[in-house]
C-alpha positions as CSV (number, residue, x, y, z in Angstrom):
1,X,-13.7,-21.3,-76.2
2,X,-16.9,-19.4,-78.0
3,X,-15.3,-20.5,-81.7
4,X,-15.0,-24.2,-81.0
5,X,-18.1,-24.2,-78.9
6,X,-19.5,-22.5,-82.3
7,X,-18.0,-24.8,-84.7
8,X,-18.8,-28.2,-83.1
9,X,-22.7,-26.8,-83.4
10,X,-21.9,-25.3,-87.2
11,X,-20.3,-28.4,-88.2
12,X,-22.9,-31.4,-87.0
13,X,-24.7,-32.6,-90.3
14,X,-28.4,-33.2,-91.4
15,X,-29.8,-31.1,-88.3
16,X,-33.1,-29.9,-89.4
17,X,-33.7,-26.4,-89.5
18,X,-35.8,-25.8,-86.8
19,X,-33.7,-27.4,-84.9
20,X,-30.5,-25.2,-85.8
21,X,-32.5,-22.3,-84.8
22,X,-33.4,-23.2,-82.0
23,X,-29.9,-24.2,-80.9
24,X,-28.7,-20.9,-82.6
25,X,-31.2,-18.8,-79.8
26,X,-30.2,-21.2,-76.8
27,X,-26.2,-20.0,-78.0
28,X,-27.1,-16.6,-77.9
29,X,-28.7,-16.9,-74.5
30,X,-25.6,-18.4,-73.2
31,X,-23.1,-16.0,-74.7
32,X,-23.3,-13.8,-71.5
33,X,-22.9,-16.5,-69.0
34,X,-19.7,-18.3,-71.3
35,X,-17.9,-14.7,-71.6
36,X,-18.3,-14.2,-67.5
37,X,-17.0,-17.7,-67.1
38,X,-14.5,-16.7,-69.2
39,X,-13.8,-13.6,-68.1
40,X,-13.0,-15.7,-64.4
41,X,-11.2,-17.9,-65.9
42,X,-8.5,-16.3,-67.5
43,X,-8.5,-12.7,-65.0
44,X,-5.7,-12.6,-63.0
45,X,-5.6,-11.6,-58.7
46,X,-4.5,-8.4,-58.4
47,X,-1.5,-7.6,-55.8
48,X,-2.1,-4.8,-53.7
49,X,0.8,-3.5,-51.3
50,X,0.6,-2.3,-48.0
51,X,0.4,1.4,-47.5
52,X,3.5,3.5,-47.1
53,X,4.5,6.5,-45.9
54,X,2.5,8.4,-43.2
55,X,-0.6,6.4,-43.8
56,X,1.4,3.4,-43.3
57,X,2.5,4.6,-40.3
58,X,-1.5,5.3,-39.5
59,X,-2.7,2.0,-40.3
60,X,0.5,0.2,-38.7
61,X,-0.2,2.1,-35.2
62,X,-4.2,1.2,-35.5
63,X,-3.0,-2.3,-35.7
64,X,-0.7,-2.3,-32.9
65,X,-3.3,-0.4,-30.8
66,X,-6.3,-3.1,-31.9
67,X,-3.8,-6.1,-30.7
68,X,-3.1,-4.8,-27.9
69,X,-6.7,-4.8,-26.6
70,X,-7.0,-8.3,-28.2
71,X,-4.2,-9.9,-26.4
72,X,-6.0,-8.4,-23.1
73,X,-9.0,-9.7,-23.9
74,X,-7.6,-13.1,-23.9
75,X,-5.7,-12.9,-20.9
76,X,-9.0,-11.8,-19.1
77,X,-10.8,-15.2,-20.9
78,X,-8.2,-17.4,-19.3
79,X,-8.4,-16.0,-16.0
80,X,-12.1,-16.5,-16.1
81,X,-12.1,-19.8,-17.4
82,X,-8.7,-20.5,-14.8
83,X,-7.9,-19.2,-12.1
84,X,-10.8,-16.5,-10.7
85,X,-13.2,-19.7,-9.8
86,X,-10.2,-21.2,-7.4
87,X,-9.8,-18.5,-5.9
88,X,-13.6,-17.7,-5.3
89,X,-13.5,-20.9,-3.4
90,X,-10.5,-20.0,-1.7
91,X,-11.8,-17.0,-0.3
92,X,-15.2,-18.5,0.9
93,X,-13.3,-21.4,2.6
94,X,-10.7,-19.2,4.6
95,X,-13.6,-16.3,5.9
96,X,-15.5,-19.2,7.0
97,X,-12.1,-20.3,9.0
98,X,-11.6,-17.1,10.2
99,X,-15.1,-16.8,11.3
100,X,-14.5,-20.1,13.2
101,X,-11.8,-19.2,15.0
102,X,-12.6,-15.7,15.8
103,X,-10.3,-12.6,15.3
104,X,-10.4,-11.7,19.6
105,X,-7.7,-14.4,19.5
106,X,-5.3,-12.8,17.4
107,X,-5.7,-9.1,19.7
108,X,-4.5,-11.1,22.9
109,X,-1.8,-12.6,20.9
110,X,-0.6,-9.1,20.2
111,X,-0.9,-7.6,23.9
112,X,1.5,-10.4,24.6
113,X,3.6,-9.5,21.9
114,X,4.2,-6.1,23.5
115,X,6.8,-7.8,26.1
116,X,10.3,-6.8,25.6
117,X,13.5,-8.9,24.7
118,X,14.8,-10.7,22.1
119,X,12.9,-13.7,22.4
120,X,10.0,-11.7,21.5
121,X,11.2,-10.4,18.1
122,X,9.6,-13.4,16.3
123,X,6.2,-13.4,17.6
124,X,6.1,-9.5,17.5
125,X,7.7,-9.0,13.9
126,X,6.9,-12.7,12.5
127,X,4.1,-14.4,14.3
128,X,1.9,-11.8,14.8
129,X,2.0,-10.0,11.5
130,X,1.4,-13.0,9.7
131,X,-1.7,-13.6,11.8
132,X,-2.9,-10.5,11.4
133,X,-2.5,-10.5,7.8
134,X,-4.3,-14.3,7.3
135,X,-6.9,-13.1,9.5
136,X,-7.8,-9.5,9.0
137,X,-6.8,-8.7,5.6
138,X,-5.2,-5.3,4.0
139,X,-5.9,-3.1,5.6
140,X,-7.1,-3.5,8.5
141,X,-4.2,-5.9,9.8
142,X,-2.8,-2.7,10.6
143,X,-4.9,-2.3,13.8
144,X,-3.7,-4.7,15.3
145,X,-0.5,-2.5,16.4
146,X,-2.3,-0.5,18.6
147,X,-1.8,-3.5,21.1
148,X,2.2,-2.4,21.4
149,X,3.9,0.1,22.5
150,X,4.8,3.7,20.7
151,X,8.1,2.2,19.8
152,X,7.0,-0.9,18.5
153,X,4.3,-0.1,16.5
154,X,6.2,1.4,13.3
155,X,8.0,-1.7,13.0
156,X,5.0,-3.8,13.1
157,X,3.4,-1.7,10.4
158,X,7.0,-2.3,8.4
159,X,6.5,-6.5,9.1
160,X,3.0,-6.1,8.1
161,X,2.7,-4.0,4.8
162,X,5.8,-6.4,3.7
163,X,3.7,-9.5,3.9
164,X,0.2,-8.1,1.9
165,X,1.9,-9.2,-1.2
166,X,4.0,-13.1,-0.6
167,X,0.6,-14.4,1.3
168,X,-1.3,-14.2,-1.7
169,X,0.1,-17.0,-3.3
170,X,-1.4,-19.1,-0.9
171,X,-4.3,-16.6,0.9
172,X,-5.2,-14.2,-2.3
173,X,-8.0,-13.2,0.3
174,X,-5.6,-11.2,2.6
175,X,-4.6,-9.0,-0.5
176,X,-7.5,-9.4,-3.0
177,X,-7.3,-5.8,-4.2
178,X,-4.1,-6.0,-4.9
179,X,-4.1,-9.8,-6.7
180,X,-2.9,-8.1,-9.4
181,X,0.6,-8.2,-9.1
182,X,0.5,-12.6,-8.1
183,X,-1.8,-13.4,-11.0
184,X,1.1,-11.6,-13.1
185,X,3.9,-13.7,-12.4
186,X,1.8,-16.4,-12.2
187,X,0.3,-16.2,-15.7
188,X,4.2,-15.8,-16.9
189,X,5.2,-19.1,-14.5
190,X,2.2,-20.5,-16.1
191,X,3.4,-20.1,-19.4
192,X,6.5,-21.9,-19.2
193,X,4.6,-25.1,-18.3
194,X,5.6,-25.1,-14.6
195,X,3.7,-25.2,-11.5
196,X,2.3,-22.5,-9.5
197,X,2.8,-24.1,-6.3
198,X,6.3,-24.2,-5.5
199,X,5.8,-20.2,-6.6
200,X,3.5,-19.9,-3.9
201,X,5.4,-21.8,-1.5
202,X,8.8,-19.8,-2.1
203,X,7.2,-16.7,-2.3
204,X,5.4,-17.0,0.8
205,X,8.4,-18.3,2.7
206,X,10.9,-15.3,1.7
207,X,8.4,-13.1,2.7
208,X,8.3,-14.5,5.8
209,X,12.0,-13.9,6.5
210,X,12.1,-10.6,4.8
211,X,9.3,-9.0,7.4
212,X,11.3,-10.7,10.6
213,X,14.9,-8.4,9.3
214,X,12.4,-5.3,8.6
215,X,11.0,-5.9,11.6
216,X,14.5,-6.1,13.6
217,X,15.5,-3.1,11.6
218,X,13.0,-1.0,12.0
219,X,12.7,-1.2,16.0
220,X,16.3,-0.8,16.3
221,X,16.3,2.1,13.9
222,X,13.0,3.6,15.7
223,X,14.7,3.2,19.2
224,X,18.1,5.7,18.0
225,X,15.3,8.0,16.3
226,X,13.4,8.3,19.4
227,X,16.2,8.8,22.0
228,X,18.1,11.3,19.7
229,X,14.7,13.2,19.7
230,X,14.7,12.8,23.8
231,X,18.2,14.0,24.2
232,X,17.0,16.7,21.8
233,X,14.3,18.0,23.7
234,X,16.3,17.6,27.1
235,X,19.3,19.9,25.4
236,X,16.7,22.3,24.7
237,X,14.9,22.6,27.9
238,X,17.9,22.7,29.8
């Protein structure tokens, strides 16, 4: 590239001397900036290869570590951008409602559902936990037990720390602290392009049937606790 650029100056004819010098001083200035251009030209990109060995080991586990943070990060922006606002709504809309209708309500409902008999079963282990749940949130739903007898009262508590997790779905004010676990199988139902509703819907309604049979369970298996401890005490008094 420098020869021919050389011998098309050499090679022009009748250029007057001052003039050749000139262009001689302007070709010397250049040289520096034509052999860099060159130099660009014609240098090749070197490969370098991934580390090996324990330092590739070191800089393979930095990675991993760094990405797992990263994917985190951008599960967090979607919830922020998704889902958090709806359910700051949500939760202003249903303490207003339960502000409305007044929680006094839900106490006589559970000194009535102290009667005994089968009939009762659903408003004692269905109806009323539910209620309390919507209405006083985790934890204090629990209170609501004192309202029933001794041996109704751990199978309330078994109907009603069963239901904390399927209301959320719908009511992620009962459970807030625990959203946690909803918001994960929602982000993976999310994901596969289906909706979160019928989700909610299902999950709620299981739940529903899942704290009536715990709640069945449980009495019955309270009831053979407490009169085998009875006939215990009676044995050893006697």
């Amino acid at each position: 590239m420098l020869t021919a650029v050389c011998a098309t100056v050499s090679t022009e004819p009748h250029q007057d001397p001052s003039t050749t010098h000139h262009t001689r001083i302007s070709m010397e200035a250049m040289m520096p900036f034509v052999s860099t251009v060159h130099l660009l030209v014609t240098a090749t990109t070197p490969e370098v290869k991934d580390p090996s060995g324990f330092f590739g080991a070191l800089a393979k586990g930095a990675e991993a570590f760094i990405d797992t943070f990263a994917l985190g990060a951008k599960f967090f922006t979607a919830l922020v951008v998704g889902i958090i606002p709806l359910l700051i709504v949500l939760l202003t809309a249903v303490n207003a409602l339960v502000r409305l209708i007044g929680p006094e309500r839900i106490e006589r409902l559970g000194m009535a559902a102290a009667r005994p008999g089968i009939g009762w079963y659903p408003v004692r282990y269905l109806v009323l936990p539910v209620l309390a749940v919507f209405f006083f949130t985790n934890p204090m739903a629990y209170t609501v037990g004192r309202f029933l007898p001794e041996r109704f009262k751990p199978a309330f508590y078994d109907s009603s720390v069963s239901f904390v997790h399927p209301i959320t779905g719908l009511f992620p004010h009962a459970n807030s602290g625990e959203l946690f676990v909803y918001l994960g199988i929602a982000a993976g139902i999310t994901k596969l392009g289906l909706g979160l509703g019928d989700l909610a819907i299902r999950y709620l309604l299981v739940g529903m049937v899942v704290i009536l049979i715990r709640g069945i369970l449980t009495e019955f298996i309270t009831g053979r606790m407490m009169s085998r401890r009875t006939r215990n005490t009676e044995e050893v008094m006697a």
